[in-house]
Every structure is written in C-alpha cells, then in structure tokens.
PDB file of N, CA, C and O in Angstrom:
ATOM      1  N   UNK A   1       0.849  -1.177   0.000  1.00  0.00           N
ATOM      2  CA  UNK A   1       0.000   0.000   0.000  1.00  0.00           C
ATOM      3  C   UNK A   1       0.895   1.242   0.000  1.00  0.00           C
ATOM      4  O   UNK A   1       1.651   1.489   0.940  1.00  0.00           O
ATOM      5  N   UNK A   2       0.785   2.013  -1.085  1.00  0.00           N
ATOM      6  CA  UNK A   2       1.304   3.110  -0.782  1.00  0.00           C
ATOM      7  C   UNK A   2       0.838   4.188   0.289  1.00  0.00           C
ATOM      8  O   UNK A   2       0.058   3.973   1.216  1.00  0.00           O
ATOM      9  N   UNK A   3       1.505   5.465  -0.036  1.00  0.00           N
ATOM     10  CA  UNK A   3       1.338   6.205   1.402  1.00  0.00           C
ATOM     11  C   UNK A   3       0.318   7.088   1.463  1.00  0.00           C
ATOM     12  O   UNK A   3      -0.423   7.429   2.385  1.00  0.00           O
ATOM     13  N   UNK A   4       0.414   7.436   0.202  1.00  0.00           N
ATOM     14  CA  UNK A   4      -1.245   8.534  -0.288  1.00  0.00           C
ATOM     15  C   UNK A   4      -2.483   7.258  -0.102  1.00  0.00           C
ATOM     16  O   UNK A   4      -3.589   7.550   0.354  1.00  0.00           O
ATOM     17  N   UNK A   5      -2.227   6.212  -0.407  1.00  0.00           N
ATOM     18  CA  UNK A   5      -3.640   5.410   0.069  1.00  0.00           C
ATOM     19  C   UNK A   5      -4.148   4.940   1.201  1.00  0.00           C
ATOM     20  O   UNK A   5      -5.290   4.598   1.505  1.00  0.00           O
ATOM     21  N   UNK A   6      -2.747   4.981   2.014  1.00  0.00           N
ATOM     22  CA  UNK A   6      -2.803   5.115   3.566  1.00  0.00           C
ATOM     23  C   UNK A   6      -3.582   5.966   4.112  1.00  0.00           C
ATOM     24  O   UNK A   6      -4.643   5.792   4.711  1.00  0.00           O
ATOM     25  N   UNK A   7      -2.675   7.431   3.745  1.00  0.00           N
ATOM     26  CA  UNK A   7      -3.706   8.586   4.131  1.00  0.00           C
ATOM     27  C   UNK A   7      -5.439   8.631   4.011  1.00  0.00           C
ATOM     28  O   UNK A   7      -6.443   8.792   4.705  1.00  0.00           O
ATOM     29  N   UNK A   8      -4.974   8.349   2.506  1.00  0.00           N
ATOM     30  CA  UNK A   8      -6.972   8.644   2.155  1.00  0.00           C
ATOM     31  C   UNK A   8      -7.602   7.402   2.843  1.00  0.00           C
ATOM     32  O   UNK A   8      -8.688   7.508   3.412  1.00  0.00           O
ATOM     33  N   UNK A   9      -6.972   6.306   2.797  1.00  0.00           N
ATOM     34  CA  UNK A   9      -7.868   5.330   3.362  1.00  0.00           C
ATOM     35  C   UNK A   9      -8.005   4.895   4.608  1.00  0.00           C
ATOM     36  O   UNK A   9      -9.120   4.865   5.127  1.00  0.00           O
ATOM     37  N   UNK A  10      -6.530   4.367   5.478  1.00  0.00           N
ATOM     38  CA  UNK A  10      -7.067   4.353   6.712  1.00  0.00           C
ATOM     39  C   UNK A  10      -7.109   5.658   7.856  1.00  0.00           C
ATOM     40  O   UNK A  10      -7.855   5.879   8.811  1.00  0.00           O
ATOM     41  N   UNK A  11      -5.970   6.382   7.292  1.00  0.00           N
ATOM     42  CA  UNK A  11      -6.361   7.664   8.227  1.00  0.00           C
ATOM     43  C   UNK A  11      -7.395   8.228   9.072  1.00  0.00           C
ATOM     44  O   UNK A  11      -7.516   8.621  10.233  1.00  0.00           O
ATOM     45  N   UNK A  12      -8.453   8.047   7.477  1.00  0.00           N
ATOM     46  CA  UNK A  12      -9.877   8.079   8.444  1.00  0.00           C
ATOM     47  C   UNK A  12     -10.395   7.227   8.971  1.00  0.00           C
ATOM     48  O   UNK A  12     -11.296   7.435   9.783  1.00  0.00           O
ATOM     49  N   UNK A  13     -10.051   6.255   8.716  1.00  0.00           N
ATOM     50  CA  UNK A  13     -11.019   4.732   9.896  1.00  0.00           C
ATOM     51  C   UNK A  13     -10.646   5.283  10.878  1.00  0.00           C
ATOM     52  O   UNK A  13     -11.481   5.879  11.558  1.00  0.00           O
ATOM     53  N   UNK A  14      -9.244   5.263  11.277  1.00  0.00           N
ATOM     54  CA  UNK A  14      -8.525   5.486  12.503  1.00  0.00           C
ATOM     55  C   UNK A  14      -8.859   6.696  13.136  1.00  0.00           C
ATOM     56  O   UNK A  14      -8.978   6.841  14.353  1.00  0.00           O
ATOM     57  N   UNK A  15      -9.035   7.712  12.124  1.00  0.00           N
ATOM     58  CA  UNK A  15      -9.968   8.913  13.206  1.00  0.00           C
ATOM     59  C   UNK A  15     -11.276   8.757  13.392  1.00  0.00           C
ATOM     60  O   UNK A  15     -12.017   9.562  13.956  1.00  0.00           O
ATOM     61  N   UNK A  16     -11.566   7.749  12.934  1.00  0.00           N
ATOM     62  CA  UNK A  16     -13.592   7.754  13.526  1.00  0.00           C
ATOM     63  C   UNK A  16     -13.370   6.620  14.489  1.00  0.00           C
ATOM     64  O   UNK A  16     -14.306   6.394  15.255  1.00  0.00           O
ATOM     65  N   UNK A  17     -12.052   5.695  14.608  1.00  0.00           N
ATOM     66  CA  UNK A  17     -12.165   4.643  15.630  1.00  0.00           C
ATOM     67  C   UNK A  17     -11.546   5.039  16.831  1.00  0.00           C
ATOM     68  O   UNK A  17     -11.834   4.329  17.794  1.00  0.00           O
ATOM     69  N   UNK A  18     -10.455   6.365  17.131  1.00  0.00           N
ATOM     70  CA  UNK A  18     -10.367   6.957  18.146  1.00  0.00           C
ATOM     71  C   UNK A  18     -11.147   7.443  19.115  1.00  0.00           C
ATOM     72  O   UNK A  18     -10.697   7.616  20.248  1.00  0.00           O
ATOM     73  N   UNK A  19     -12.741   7.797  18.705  1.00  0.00           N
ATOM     74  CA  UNK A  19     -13.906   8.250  19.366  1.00  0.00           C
ATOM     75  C   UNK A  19     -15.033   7.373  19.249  1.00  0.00           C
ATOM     76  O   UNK A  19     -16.220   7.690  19.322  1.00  0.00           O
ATOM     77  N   UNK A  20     -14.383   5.879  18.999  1.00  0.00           N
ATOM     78  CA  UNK A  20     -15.367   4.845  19.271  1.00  0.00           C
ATOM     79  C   UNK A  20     -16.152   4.684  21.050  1.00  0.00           C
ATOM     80  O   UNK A  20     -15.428   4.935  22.013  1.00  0.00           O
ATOM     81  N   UNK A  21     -17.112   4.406  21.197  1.00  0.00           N
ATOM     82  CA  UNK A  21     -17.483   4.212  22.599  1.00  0.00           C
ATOM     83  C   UNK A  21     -17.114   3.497  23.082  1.00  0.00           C
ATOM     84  O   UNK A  21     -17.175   3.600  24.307  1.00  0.00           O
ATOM     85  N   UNK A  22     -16.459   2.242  22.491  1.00  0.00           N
ATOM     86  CA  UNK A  22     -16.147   0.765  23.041  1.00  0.00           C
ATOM     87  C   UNK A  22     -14.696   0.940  23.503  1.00  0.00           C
ATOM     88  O   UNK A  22     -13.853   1.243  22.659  1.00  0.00           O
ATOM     89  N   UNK A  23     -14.393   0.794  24.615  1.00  0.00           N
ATOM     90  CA  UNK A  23     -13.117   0.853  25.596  1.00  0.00           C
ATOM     91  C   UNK A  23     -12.211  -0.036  24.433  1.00  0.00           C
ATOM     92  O   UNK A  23     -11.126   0.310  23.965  1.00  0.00           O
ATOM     93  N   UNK A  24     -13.063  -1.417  24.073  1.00  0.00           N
ATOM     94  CA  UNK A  24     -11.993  -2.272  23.464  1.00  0.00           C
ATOM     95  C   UNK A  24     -11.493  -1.651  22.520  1.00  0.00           C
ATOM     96  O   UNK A  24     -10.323  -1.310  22.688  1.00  0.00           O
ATOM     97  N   UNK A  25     -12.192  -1.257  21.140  1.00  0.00           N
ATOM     98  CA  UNK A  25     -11.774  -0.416  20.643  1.00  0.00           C
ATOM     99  C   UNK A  25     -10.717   0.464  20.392  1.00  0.00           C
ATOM    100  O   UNK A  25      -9.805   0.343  19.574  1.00  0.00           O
ATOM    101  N   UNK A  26     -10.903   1.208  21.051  1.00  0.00           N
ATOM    102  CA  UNK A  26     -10.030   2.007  21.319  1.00  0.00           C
ATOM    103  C   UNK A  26      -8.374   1.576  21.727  1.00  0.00           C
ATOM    104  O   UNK A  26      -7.355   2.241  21.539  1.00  0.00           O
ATOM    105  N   UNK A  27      -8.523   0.271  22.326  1.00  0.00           N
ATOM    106  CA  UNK A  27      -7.429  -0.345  22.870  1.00  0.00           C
ATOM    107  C   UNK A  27      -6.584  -0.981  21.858  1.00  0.00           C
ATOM    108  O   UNK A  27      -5.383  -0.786  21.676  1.00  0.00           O
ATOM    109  N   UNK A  28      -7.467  -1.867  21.145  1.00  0.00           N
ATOM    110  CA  UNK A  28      -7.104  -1.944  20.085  1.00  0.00           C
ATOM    111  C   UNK A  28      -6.302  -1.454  18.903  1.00  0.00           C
ATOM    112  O   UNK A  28      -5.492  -2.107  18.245  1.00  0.00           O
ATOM    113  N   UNK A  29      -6.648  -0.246  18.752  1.00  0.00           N
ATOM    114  CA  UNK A  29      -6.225   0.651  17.934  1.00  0.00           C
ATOM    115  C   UNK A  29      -5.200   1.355  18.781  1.00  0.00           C
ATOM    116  O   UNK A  29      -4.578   2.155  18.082  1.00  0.00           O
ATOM    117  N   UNK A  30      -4.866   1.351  19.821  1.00  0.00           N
ATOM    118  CA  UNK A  30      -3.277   2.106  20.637  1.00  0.00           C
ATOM    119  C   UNK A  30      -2.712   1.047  20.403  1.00  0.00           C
ATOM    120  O   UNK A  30      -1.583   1.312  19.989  1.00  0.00           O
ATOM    121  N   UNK A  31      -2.920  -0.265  20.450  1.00  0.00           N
ATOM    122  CA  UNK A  31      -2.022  -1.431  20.253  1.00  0.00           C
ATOM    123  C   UNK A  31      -1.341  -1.686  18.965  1.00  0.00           C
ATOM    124  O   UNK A  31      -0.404  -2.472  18.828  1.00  0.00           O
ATOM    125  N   UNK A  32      -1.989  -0.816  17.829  1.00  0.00           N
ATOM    126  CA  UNK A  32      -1.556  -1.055  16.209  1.00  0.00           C
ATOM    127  C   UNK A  32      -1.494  -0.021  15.506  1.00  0.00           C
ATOM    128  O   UNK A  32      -0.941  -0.105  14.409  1.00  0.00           O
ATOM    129  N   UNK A  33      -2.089   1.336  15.986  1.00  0.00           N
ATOM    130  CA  UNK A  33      -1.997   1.856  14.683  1.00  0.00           C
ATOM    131  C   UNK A  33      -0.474   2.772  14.479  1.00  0.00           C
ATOM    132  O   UNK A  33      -0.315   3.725  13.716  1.00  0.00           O
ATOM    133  N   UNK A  34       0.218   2.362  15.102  1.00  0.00           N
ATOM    134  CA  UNK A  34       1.841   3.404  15.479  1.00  0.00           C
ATOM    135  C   UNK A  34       2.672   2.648  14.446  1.00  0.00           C
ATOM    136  O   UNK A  34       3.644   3.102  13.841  1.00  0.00           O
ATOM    137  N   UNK A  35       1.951   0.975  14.293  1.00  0.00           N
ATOM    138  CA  UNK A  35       2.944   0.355  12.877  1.00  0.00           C
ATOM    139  C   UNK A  35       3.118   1.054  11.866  1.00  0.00           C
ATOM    140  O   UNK A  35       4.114   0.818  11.183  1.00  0.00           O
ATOM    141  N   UNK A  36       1.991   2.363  11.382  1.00  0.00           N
ATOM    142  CA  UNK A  36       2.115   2.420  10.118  1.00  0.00           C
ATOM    143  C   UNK A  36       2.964   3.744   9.806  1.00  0.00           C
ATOM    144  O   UNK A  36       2.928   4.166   8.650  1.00  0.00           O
ATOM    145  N   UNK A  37       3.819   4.510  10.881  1.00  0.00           N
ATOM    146  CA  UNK A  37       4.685   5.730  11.376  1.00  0.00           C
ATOM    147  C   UNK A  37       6.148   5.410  10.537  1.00  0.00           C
ATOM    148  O   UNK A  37       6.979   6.304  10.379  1.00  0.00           O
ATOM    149  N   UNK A  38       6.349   4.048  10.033  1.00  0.00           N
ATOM    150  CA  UNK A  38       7.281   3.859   9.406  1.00  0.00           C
ATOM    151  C   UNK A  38       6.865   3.445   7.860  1.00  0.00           C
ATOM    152  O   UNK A  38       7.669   2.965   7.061  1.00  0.00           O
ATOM    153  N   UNK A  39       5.816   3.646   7.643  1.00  0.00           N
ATOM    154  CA  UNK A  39       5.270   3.633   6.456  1.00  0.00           C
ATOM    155  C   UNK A  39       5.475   5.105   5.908  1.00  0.00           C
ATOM    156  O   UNK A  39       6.044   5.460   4.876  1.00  0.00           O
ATOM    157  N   UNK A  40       5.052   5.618   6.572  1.00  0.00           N
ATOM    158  CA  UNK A  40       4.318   6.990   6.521  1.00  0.00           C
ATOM    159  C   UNK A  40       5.587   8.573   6.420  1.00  0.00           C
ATOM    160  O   UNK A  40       5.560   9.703   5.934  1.00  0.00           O
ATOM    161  N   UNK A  41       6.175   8.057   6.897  1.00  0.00           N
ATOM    162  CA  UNK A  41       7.347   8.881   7.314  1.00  0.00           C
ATOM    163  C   UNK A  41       7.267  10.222   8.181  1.00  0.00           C
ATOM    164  O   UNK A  41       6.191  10.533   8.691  1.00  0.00           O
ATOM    165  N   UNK A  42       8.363  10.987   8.343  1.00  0.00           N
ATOM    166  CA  UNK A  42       8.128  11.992   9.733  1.00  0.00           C
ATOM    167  C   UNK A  42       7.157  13.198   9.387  1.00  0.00           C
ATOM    168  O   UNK A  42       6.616  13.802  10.313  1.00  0.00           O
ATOM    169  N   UNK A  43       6.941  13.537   8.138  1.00  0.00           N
ATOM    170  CA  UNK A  43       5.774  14.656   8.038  1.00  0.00           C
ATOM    171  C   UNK A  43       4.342  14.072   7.811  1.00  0.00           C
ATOM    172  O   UNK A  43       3.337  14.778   7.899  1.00  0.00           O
ATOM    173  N   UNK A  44       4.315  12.886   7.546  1.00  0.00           N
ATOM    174  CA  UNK A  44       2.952  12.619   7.480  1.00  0.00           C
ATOM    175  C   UNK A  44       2.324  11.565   8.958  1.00  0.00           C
ATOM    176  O   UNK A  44       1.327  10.962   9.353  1.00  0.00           O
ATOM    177  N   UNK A  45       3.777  11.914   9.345  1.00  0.00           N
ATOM    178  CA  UNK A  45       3.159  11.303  10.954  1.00  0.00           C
ATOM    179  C   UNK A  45       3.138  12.487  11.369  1.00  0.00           C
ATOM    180  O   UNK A  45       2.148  12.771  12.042  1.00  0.00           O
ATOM    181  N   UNK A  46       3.787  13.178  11.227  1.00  0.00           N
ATOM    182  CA  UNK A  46       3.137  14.578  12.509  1.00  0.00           C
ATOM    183  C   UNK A  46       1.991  14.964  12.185  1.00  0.00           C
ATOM    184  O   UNK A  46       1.107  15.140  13.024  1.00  0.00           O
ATOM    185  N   UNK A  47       1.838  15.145  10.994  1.00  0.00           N
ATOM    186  CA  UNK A  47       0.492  15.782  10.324  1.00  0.00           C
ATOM    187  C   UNK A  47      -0.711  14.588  10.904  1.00  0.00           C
ATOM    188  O   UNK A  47      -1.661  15.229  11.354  1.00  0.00           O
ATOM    189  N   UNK A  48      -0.928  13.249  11.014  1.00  0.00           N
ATOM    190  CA  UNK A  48      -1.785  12.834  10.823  1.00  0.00           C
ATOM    191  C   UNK A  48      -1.909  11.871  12.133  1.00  0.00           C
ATOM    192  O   UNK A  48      -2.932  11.739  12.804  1.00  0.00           O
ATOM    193  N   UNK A  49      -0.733  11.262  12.348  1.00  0.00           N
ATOM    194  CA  UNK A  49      -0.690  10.323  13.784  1.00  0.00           C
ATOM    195  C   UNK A  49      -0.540  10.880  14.777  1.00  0.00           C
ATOM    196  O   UNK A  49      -1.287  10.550  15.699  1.00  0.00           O
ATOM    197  N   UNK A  50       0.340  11.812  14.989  1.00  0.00           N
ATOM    198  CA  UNK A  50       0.591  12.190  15.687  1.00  0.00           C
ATOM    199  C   UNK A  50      -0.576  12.530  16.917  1.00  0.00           C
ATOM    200  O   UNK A  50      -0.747  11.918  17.971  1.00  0.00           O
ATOM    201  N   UNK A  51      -1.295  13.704  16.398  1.00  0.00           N
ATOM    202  CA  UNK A  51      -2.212  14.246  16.671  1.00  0.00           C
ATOM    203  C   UNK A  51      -3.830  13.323  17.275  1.00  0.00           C
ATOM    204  O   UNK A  51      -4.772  13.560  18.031  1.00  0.00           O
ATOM    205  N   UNK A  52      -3.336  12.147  16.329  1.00  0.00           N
ATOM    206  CA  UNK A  52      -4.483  10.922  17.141  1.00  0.00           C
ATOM    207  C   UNK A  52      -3.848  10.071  18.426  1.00  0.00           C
ATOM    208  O   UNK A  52      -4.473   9.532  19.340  1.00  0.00           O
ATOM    209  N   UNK A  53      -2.174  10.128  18.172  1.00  0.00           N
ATOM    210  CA  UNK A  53      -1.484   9.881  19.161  1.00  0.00           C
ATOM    211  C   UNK A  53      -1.879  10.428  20.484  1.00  0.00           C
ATOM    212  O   UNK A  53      -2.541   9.806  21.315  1.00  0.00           O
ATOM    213  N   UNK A  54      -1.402  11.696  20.626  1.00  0.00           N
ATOM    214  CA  UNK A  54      -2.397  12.978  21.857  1.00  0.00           C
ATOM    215  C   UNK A  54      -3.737  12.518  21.878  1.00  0.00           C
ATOM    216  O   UNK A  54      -4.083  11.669  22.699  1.00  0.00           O
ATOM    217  N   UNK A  55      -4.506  12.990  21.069  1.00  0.00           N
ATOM    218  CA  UNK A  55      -6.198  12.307  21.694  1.00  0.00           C
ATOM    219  C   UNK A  55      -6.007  11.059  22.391  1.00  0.00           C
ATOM    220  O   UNK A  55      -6.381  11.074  23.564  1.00  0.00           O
ATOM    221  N   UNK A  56      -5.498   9.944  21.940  1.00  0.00           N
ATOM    222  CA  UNK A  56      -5.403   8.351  22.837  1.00  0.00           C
ATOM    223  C   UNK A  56      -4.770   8.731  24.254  1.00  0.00           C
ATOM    224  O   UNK A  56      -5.170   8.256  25.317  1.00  0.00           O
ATOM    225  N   UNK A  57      -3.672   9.702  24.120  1.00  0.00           N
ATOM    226  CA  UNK A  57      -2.869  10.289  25.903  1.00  0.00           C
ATOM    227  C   UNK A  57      -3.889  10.273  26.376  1.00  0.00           C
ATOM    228  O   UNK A  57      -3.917   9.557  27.377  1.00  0.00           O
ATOM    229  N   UNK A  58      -5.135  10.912  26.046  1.00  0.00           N
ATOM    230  CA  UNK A  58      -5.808  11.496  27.068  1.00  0.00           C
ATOM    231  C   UNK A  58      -7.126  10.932  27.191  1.00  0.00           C
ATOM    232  O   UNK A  58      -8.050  11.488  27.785  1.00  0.00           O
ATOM    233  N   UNK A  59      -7.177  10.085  26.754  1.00  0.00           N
ATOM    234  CA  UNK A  59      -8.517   8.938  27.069  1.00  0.00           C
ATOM    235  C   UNK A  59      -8.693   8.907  28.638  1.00  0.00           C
ATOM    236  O   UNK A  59      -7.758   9.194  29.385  1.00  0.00           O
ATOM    237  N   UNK A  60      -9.702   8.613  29.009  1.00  0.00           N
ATOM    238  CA  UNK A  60     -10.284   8.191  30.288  1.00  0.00           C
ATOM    239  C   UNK A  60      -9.455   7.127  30.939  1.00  0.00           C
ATOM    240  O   UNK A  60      -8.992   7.096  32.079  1.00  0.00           O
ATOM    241  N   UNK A  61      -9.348   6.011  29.676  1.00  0.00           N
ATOM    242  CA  UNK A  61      -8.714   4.368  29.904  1.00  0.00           C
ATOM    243  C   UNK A  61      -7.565   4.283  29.962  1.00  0.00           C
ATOM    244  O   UNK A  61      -6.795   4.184  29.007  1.00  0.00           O
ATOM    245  N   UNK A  62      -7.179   4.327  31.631  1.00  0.00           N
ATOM    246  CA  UNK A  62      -6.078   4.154  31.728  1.00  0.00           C
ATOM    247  C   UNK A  62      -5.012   2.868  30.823  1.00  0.00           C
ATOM    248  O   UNK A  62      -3.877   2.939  30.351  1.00  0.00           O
ATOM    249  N   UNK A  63      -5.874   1.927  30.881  1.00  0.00           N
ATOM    250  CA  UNK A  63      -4.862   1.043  29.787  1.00  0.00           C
ATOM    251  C   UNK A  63      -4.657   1.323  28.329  1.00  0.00           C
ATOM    252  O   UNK A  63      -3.834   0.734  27.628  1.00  0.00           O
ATOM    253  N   UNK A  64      -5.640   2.465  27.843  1.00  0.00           N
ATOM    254  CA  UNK A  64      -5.100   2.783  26.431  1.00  0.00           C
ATOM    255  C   UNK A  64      -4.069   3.916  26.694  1.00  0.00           C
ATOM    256  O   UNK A  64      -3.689   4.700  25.824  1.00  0.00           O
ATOM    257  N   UNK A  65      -3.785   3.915  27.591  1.00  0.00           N
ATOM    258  CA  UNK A  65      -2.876   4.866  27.756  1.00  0.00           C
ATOM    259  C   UNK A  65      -1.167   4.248  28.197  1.00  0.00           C
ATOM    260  O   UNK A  65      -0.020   4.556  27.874  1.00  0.00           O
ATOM    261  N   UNK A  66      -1.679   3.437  28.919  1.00  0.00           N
ATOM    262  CA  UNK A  66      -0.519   2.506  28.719  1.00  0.00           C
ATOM    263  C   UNK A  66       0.207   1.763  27.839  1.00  0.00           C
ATOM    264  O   UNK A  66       1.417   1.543  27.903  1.00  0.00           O
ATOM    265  N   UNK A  67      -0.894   1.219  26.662  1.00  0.00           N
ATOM    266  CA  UNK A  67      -0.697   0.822  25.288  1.00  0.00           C
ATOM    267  C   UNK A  67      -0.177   1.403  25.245  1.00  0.00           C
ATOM    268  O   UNK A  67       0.937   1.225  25.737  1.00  0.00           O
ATOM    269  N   UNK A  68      -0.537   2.750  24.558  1.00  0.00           N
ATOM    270  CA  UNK A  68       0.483   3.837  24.065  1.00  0.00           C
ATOM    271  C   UNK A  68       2.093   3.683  24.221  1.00  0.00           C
ATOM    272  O   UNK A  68       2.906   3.376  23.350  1.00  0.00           O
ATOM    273  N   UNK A  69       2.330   4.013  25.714  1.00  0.00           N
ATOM    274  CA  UNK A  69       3.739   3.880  25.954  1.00  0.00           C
ATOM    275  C   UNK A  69       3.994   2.910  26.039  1.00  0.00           C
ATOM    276  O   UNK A  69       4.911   2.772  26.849  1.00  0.00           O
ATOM    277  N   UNK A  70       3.562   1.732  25.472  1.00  0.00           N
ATOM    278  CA  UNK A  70       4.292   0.379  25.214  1.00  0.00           C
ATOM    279  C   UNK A  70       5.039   0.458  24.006  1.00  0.00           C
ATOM    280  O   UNK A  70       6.195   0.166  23.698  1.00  0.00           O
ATOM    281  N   UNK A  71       3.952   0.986  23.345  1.00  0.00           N
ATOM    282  CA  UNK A  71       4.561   1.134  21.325  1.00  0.00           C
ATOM    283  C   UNK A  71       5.119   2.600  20.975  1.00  0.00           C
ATOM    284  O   UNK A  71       5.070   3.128  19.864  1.00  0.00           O
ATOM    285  N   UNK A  72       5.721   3.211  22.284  1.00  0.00           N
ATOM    286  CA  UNK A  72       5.807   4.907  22.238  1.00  0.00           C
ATOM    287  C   UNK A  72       6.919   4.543  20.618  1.00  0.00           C
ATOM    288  O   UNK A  72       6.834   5.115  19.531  1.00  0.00           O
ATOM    289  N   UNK A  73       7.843   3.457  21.013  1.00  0.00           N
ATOM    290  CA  UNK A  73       9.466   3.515  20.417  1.00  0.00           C
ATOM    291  C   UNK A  73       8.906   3.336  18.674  1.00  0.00           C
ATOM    292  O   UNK A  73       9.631   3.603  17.716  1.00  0.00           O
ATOM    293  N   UNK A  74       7.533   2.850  18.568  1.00  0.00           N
ATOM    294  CA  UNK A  74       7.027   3.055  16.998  1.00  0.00           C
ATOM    295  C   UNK A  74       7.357   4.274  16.237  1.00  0.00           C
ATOM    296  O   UNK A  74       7.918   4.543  15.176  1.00  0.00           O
ATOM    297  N   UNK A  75       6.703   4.988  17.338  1.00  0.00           N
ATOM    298  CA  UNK A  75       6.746   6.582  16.701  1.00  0.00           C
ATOM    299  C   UNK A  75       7.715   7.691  16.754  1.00  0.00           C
ATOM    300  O   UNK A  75       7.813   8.756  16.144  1.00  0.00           O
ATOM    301  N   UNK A  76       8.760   6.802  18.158  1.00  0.00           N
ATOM    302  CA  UNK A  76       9.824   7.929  18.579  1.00  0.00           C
ATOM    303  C   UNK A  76      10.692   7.012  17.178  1.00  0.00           C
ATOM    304  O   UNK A  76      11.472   7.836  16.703  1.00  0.00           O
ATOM    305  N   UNK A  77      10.773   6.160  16.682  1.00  0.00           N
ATOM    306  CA  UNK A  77      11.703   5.780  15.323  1.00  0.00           C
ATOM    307  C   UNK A  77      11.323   6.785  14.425  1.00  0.00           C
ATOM    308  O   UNK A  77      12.316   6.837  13.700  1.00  0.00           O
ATOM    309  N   UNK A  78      10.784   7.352  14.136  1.00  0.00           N
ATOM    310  CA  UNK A  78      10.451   8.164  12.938  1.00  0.00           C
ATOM    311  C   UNK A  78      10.461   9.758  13.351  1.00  0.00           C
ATOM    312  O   UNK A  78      11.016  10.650  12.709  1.00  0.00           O
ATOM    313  N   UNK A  79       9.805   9.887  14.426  1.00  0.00           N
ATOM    314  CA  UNK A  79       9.961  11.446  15.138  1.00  0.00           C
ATOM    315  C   UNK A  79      10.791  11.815  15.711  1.00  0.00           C
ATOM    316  O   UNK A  79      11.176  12.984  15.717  1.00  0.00           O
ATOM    317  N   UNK A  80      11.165  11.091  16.200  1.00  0.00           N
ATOM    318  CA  UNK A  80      12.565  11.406  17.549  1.00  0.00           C
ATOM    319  C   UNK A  80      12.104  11.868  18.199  1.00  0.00           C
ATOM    320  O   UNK A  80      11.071  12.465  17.896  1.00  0.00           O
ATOM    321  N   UNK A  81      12.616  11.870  19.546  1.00  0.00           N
ATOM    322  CA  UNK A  81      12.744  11.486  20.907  1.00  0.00           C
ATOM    323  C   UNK A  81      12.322  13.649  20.961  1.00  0.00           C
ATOM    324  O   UNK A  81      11.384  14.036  21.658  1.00  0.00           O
ATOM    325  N   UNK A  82      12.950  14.398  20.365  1.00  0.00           N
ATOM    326  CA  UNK A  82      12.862  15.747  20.400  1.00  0.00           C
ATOM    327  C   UNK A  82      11.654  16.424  19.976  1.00  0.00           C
ATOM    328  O   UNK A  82      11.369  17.538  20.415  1.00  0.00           O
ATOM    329  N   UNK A  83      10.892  15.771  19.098  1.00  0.00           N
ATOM    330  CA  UNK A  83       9.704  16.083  18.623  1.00  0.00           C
ATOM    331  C   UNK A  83       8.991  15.781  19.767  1.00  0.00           C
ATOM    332  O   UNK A  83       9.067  16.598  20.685  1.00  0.00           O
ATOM    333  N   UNK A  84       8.482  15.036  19.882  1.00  0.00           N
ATOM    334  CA  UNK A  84       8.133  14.211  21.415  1.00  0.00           C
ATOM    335  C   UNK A  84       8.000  15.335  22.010  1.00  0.00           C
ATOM    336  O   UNK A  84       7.010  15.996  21.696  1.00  0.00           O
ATOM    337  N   UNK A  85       9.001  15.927  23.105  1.00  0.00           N
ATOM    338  CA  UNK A  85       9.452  16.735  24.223  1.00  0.00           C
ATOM    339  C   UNK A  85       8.538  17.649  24.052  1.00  0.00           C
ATOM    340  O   UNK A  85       8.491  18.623  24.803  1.00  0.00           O
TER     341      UNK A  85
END
C-alpha cells in the first residue's frame, strides 16, 4: 500500500475509531496503529498520527494509555525522541 492510500484510506477509519465508545476499541487501535509511522514517514506522521497519538494520551482508559507507551518507540523511530518533548 502506498502512502497517499494510507492517508486517504485508513487515516480516516482510525480517526472515527479513536472516538469509538467501546473501551476495546479504542485499545485496540493504541495497540496497532503506530505500525504504520514507518510507512508513513516523519511529516505525514506529525500531520496525521501524531495528533491521534495525543487524543489516545488522554482517554479516560487508563490502559489505552498505557498501550500507548508500550509502542511509544514506533513513533519515537520516525519522530525522535525531540519532537516528542
């Protein structure tokens, strides 16, 4: 899959499944969607993951939040550790 079909295609699943109601859900998707940050490369992760990255920080669920910093090193490979900060 290229990267423009990434964008147009799952980008948006992934932003309508960030504000799913279902806890699982949501968990789900902190558990996988940081694979595709090396697809994608560092401007179209800031532009697009990133930013769903932050919304998942701040979920209610504490374990999607933990996900997160399980797979942080997905996204710090492509952003670095300085972007981050």
């Amino acid at each position: 899959m290229k990267t423009d079909e990434v964008i147009s295609s799952l980008v948006p699943m992934i932003k309508e499944l960030v504000n799913d109601t279902q806890n699982y859900v949501r968990l789900a998707l902190a558990g996988s969607f940081l694979s595709i940050c090396s697809l994608l490369g560092k401007k179209h992760t800031t532009d697009h993951i990133l930013p769903i990255f932050l919304q998942l920080l701040k979920d209610d669920d504490s374990e999607i939040r933990i996900t997160l910093f399980k797979k942080l090193n997905e996204i710090t490979k492509v952003l670095g550790l300085d972007t981050l900060s």
